[in-house]
Every structure is written in C-alpha cells, then in structure tokens.
C-alpha positions in Angstrom: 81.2 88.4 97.5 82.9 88.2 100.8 85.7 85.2 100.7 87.2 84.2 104.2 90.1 82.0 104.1 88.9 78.2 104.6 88.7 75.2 102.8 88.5 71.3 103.0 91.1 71.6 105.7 90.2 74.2 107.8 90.6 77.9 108.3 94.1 79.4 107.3 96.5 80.0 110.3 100.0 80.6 108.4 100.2 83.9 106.2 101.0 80.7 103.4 97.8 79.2 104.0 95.8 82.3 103.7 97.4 83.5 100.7 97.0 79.6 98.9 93.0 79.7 99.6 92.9 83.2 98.4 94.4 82.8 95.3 92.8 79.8 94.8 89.1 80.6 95.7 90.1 84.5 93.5 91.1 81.6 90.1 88.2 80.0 90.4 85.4 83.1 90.6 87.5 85.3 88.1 89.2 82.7 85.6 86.4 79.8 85.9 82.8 81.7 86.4 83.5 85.5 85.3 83.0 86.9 88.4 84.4 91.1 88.4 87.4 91.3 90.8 86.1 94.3 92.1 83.3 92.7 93.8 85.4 90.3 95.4 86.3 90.7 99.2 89.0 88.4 101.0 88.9 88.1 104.7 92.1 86.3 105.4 91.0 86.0 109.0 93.0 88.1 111.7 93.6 85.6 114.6 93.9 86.5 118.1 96.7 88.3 119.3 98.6 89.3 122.6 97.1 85.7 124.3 100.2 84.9 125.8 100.6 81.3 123.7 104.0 81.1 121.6 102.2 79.7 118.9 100.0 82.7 118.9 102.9 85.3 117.8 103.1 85.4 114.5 99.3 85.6 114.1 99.5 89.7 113.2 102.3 89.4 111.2 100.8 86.8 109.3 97.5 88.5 108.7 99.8 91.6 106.9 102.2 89.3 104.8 99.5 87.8 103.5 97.2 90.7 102.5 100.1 92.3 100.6 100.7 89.1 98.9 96.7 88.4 98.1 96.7 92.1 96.9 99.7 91.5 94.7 98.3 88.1 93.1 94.7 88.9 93.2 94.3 92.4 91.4 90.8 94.5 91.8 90.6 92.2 94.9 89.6 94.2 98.5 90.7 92.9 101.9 88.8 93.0 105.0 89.7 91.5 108.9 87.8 91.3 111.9 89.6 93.8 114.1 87.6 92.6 117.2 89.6 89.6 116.3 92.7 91.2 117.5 91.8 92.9 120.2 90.2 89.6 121.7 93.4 88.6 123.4 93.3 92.0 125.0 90.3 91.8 127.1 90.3 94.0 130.4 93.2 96.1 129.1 90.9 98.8 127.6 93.6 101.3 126.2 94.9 98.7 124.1 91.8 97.7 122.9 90.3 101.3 122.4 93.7 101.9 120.3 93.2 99.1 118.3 89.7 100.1 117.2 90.6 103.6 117.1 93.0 102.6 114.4 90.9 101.0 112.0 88.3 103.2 112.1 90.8 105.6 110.2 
C-alpha cells in the first residue's frame, strides 16, 4: 500500500509533519489491522524546490530529515518521492533538471 503524507489537515509541509502522519498512518495498518511492514510504502511528498520563495527552502531538506526519521520509527517500511516534484521549480533550466532525474534513476 502506497501511504502519502496527508490527513484531516492537509498535506505535510515540515519534515515534523511528515514524520507525525507517517508514524501515525504505519500504527494504525501494522499495530491496529495486521498489515506486513514490508508492503507498506510512505511517500512523504517532495515539495517543489529552487522556486525562488523563502518559504520554499527547506522543502529538500525536509523531505530527507524526515525519510531517515520515518525509516528509523517505522521498520520494514519503504520510502518513495515524486522526483518530478523537485525538479518542478527548475523548469527551462534543463541540466539541472536532467541531473536531477539522472540521479534517481541510480
């Protein structure tokens, strides 16, 4: 089951957020129904980089604190992110945006 990072309040922004609903949504399916870690997937949503908004910054940085933290609380768990996601905020700068997918496809 793939598990992006939303709930009642909206999608996770802050590498706390995303970690919170995480953990929360991995105690529910393992602890409550059963459910195998292994099959569980977390997409702690990668949000737009290199836009040029201050509030926008941390967005990377927050996308990797938080999948070490969701791998260290959730074990068997697997992480996935949108890499288009990220290169978004580069559009029209083509090396950047070839190195970014270059990079996850390794």
């Amino acid at each position: 089951v793939v598990v992006m990072a939303f709930d009642e309040t909206g999608q996770a922004a802050s590498a706390e957020d995303k970690v919170r609903m995480c953990k929360r949504a991995y105690d529910i399916l393992v602890d409550q129904i059963g459910y195998n870690p292994q099959d569980i997937i977390f997409d702690p949503n990668i949000l737009t980089i290199g836009t040029g908004l201050p509030e926008h910054n941390n967005y990377a940085v927050d996308f990797f604190t938080a999948t070490s933290e969701i791998k260290r609380l959730c074990p068997g768990a697997k992480i996935s992110g949108g890499v288009s996601n990220i290169a978004f905020g580069f559009r029209g700068n083509e090396p950047i945006r070839r190195a970014f997918h270059s990079a996850f496809l390794h």
